[in-house]
ZAMIMAR-505310 format. One record per residue: z, y, x of N, C-alpha, C in turn; residue number from 1. Coordinates in nm, 3 decimals, padded with zeros to 5 digits. Layout:
<atoms>
((Z; Y; X); (Z; Y; X); (Z; Y; X); NUM)
...
</atoms>
This chain:
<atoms>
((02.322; 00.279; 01.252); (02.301; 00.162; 01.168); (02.150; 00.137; 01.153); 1)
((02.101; 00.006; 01.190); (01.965; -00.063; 01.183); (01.897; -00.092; 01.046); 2)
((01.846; -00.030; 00.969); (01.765; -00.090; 00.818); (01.768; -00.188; 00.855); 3)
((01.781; -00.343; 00.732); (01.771; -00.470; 00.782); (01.613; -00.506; 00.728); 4)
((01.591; -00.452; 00.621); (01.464; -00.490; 00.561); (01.382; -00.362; 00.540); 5)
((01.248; -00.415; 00.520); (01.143; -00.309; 00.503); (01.164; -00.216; 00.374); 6)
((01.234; -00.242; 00.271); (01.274; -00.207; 00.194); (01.388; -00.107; 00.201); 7)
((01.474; -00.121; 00.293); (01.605; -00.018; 00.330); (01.532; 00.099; 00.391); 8)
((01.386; 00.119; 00.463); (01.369; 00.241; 00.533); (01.229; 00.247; 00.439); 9)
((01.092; 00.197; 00.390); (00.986; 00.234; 00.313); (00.969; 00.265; 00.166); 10)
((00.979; 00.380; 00.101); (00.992; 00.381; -00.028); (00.836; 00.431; -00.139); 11)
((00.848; 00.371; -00.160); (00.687; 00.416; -00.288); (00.743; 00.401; -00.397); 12)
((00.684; 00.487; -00.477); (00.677; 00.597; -00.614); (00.595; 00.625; -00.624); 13)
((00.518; 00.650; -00.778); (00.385; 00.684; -00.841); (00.401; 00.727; -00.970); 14)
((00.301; 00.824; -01.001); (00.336; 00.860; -01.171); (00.140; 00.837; -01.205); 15)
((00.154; 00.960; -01.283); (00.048; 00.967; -01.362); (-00.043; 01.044; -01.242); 16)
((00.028; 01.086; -01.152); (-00.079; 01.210; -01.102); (-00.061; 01.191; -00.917); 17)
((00.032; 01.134; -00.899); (00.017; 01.078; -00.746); (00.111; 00.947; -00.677); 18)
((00.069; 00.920; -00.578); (00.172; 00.818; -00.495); (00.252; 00.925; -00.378); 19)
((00.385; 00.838; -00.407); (00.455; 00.901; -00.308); (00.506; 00.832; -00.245); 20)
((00.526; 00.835; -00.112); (00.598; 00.782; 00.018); (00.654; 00.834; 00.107); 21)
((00.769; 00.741; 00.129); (00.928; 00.846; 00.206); (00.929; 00.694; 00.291); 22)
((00.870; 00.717; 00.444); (00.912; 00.657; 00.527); (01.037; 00.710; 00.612); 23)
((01.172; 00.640; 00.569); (01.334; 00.635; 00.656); (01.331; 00.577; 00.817); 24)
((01.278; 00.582; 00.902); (01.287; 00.507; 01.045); (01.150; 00.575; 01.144); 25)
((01.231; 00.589; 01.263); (01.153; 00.656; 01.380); (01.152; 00.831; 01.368); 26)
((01.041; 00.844; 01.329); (01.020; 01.009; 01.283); (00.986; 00.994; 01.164); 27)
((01.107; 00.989; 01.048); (01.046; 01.001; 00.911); (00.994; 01.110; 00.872); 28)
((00.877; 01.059; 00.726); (00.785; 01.131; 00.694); (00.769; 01.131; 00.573); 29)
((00.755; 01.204; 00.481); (00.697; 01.217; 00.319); (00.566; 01.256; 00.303); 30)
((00.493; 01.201; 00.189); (00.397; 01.232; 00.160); (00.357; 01.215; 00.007); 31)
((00.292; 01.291; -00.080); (00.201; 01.252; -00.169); (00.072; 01.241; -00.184); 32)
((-00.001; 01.168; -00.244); (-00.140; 01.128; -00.233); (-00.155; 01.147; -00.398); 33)
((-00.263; 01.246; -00.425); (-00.304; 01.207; -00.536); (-00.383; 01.099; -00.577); 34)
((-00.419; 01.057; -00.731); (-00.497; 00.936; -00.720); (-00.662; 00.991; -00.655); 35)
((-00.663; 01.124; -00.744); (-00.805; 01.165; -00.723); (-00.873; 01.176; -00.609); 36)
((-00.759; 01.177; -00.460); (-00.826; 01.209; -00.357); (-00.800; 01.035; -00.293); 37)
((-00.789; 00.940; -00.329); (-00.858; 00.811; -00.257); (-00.967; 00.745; -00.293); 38)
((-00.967; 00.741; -00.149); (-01.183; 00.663; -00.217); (-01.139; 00.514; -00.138); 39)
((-01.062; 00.487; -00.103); (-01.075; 00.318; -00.048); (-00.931; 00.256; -00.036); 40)
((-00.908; 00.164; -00.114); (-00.807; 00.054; -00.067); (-00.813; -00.089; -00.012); 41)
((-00.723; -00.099; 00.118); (-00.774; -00.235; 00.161); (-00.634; -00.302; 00.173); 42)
((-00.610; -00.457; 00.127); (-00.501; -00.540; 00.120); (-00.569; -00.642; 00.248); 43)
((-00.481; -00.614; 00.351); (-00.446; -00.706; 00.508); (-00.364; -00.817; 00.442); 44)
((-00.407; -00.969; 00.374); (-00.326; -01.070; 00.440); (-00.285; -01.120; 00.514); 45)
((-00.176; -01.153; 00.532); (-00.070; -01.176; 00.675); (-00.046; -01.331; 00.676); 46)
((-00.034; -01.407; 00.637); (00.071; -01.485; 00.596); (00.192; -01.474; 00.569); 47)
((00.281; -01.603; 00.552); (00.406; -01.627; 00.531); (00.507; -01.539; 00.621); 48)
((00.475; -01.501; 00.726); (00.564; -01.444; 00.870); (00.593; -01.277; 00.822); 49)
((00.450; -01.255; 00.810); (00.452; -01.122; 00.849); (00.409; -01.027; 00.694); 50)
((00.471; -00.944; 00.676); (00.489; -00.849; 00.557); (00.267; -00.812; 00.512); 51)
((00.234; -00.823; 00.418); (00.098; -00.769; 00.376); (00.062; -00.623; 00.378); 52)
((00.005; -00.597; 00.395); (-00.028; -00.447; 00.413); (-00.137; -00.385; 00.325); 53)
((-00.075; -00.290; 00.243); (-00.203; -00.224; 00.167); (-00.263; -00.111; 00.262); 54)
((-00.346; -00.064; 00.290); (-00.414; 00.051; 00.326); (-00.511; 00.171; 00.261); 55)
((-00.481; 00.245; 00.257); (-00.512; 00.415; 00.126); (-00.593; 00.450; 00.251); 56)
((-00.708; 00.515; 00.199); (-00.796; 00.574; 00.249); (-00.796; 00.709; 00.184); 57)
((-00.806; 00.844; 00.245); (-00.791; 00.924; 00.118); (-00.887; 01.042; 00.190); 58)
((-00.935; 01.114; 00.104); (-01.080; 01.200; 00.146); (-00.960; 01.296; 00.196); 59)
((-01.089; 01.354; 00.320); (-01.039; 01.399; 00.405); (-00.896; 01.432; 00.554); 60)
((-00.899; 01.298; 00.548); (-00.781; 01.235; 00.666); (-00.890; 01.111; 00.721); 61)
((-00.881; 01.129; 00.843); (-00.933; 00.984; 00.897); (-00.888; 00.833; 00.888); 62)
((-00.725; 00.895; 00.923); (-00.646; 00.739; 00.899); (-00.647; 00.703; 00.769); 63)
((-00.598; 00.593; 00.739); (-00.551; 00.543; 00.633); (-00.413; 00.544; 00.676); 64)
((-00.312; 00.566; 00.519); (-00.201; 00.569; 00.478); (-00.148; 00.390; 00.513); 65)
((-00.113; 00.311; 00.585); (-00.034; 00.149; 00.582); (00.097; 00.175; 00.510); 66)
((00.069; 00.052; 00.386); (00.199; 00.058; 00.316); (00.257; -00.107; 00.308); 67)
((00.365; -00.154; 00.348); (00.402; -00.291; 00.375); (00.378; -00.358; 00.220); 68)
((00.388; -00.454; 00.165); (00.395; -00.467; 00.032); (00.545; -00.490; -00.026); 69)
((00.625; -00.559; 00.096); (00.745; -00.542; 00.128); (00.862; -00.402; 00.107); 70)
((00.752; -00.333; 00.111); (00.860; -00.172; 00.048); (00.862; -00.165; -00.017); 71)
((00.982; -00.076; -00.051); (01.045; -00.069; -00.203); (00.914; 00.030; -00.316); 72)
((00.877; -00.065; -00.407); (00.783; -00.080; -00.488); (00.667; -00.097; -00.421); 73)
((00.659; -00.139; -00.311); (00.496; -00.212; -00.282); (00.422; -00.314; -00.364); 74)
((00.477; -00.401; -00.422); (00.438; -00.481; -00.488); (00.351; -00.429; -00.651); 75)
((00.474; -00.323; -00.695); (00.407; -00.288; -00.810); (00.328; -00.184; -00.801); 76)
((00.310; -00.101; -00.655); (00.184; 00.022; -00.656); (00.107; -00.113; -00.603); 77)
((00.079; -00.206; -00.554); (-00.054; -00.308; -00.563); (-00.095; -00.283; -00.684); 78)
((-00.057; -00.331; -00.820); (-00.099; -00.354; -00.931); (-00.083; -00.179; -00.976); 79)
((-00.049; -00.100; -00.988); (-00.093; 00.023; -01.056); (-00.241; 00.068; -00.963); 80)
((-00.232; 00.041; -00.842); (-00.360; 00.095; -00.765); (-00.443; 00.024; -00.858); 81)
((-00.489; -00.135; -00.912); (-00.570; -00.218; -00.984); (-00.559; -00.085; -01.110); 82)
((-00.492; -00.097; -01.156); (-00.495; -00.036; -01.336); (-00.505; 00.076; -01.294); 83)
((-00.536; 00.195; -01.195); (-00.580; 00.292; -01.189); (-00.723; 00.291; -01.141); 84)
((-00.780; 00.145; -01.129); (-00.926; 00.144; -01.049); (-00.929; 00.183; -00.942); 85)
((-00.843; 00.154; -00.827); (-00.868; 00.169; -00.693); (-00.874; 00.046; -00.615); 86)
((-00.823; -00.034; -00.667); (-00.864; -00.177; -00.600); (-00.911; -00.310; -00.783); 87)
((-00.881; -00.400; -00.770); (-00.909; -00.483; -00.841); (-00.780; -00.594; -00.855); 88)
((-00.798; -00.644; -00.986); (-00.676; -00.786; -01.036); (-00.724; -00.865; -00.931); 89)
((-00.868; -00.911; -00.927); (-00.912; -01.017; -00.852); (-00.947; -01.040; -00.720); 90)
((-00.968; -00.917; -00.674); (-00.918; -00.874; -00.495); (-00.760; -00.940; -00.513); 91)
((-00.659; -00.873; -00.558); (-00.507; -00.915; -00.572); (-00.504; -01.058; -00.561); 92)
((-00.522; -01.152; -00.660); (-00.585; -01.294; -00.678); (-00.630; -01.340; -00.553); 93)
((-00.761; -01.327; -00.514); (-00.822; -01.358; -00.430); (-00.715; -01.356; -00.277); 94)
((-00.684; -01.239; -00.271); (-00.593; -01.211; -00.113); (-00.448; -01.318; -00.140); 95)
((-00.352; -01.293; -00.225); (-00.277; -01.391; -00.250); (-00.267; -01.503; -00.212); 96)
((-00.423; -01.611; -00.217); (-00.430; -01.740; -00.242); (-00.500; -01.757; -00.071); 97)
((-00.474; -01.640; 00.006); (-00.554; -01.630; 00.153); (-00.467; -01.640; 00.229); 98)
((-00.429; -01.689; 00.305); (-00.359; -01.740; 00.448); (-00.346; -01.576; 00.498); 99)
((-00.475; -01.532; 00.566); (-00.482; -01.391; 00.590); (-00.637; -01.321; 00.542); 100)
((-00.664; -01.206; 00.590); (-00.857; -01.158; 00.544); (-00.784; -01.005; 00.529); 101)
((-00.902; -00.960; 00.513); (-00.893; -00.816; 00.416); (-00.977; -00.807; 00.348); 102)
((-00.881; -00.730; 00.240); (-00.988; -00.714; 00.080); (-00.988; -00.578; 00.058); 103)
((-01.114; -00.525; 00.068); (-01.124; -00.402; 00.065); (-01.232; -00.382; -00.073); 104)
((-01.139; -00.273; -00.162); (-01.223; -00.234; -00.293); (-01.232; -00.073; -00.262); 105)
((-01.359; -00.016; -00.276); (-01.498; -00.045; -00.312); (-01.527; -00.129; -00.165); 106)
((-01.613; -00.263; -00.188); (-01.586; -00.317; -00.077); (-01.745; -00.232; 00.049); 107)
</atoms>
């Protein structure tokens, strides 16, 4: 059986003390990220077509973590990343009202 949406296979969760992510599809993977160990978030506008993408930078890993905004709670770890000071309301704002760009806080 095929996940139909980004939401049936990407899951995010967050508390007081980390983010968590349980990617369901290909070679799934878990992970937690504390807050303390990210130093950069960047929001990829897409347009209308294609799902937005947050990106976690986190000390000591090269990659960044891609999280759809489309997964289940993407939308609301956007806004806890803001109220934890890792990105900004007005980066959020700003990318929203953008066709596409990236908004990267600390920029």
């Amino acid at each position: 059986m095929t996940p139909k949406s980004v939401a049936d296979w990407y899951k995010t969760k967050f508390d007081d003390q980390k983010i968590s992510l349980d990617v369901r599809t290909g070679s799934p993977w878990k992970v937690d990220i504390p807050w303390a160990r990210i130093e950069r978030v960047c929001l990829k506008a897409e347009g209308a077509l294609t799902s937005d993408g947050i990106y976690i930078f986190v000390r000591g890993r090269e990659a960044s973590y891609a999280v759809p905004v489309e997964a289940e709670g993407g939308s609301q770890l956007l806004f806890e990343l803001a109220k934890q000071g890792k990105f900004t309301y007005e980066l959020i704002t700003e990318a929203s009202a953008s066709a596409d760009g990236l908004f990267c806080y600390p920029g």
